[in-house]
KEKOL-368093 format. One record per residue (C-alpha): residue number from 1; residue in one letter; x, y, z. Coordinates in steps of 0.25 Angstrom, whole numbers, plus 5000, padded with zeros to 4 digits. Example, Ala and Ser with C-alpha at 12.3 -4.5 7.8 and 13.67 -1.06 7.14 Angstrom:
REM KEKOL-368093
<atom 1,'a',<5049,4982,5031>>
<atom 2,'s',<5055,4996,5029>>
//
This chain:
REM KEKOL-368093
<atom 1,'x',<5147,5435,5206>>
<atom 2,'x',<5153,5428,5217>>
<atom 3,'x',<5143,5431,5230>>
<atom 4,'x',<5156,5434,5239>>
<atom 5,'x',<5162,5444,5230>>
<atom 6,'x',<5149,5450,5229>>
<atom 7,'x',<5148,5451,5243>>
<atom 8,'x',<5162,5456,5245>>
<atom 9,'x',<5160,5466,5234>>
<atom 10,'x',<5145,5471,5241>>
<atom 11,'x',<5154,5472,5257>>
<atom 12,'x',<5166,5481,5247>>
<atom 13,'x',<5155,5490,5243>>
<atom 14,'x',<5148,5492,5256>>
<atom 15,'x',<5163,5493,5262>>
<atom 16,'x',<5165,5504,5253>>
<atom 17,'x',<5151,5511,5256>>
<atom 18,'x',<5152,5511,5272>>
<atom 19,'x',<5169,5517,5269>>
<atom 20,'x',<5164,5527,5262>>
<atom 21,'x',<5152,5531,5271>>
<atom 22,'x',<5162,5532,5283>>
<atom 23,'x',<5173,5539,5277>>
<atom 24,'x',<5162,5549,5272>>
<atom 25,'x',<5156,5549,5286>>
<atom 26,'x',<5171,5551,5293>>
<atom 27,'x',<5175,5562,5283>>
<atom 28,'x',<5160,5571,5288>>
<atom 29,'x',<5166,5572,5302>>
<atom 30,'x',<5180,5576,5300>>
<atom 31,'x',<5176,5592,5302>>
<atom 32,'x',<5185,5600,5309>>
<atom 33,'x',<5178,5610,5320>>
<atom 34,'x',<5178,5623,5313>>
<atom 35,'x',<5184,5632,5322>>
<atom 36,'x',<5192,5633,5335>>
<atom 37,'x',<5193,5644,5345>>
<atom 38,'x',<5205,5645,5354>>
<atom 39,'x',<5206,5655,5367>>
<atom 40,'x',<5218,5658,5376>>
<atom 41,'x',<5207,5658,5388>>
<atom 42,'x',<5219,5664,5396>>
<atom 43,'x',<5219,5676,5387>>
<atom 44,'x',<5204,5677,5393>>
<atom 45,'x',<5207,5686,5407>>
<atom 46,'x',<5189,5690,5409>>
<atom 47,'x',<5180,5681,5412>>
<atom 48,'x',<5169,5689,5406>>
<atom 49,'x',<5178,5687,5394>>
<atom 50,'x',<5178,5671,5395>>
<atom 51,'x',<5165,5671,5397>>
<atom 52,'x',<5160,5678,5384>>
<atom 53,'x',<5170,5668,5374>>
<atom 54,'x',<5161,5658,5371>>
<atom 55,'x',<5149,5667,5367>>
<atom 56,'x',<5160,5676,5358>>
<atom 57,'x',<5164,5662,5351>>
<atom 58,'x',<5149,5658,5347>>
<atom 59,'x',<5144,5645,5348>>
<atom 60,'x',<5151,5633,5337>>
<atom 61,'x',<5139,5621,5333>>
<atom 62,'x',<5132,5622,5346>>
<atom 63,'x',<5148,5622,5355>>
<atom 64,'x',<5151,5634,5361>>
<atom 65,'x',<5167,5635,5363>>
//
């Protein structure tokens, strides 16, 4: 074979190896957070109450809400 269309051939292979590594790699981080909490705080009259919310709601991966 012709030596640039062996080398043309080898750059379309590796091309096509790296694409597909980083589309693999891009789909791994499309994760949606599993849950949300959402809190009318001005329903939320006692301090004593506000203060004992985040203990009530647990702790998420380390991230308390």
């Amino acid at each position: 074979m012709n030596q640039p269309i062996v080398l043309g051939l080898l750059a379309l292979l590796a091309g096509t190896v790296i694409g597909a590594t980083a589309v693999n790699g891009l789909h791994a981080q499309n994760k949606a957070p599993g849950v949300y909490a959402v809190l009318n705080l001005r329903a939320i009259n006692s301090s004593d109450v506000f203060k004992t919310l985040p203990s009530k709601m647990g702790d998420f991966d380390g991230h308390t809400a």
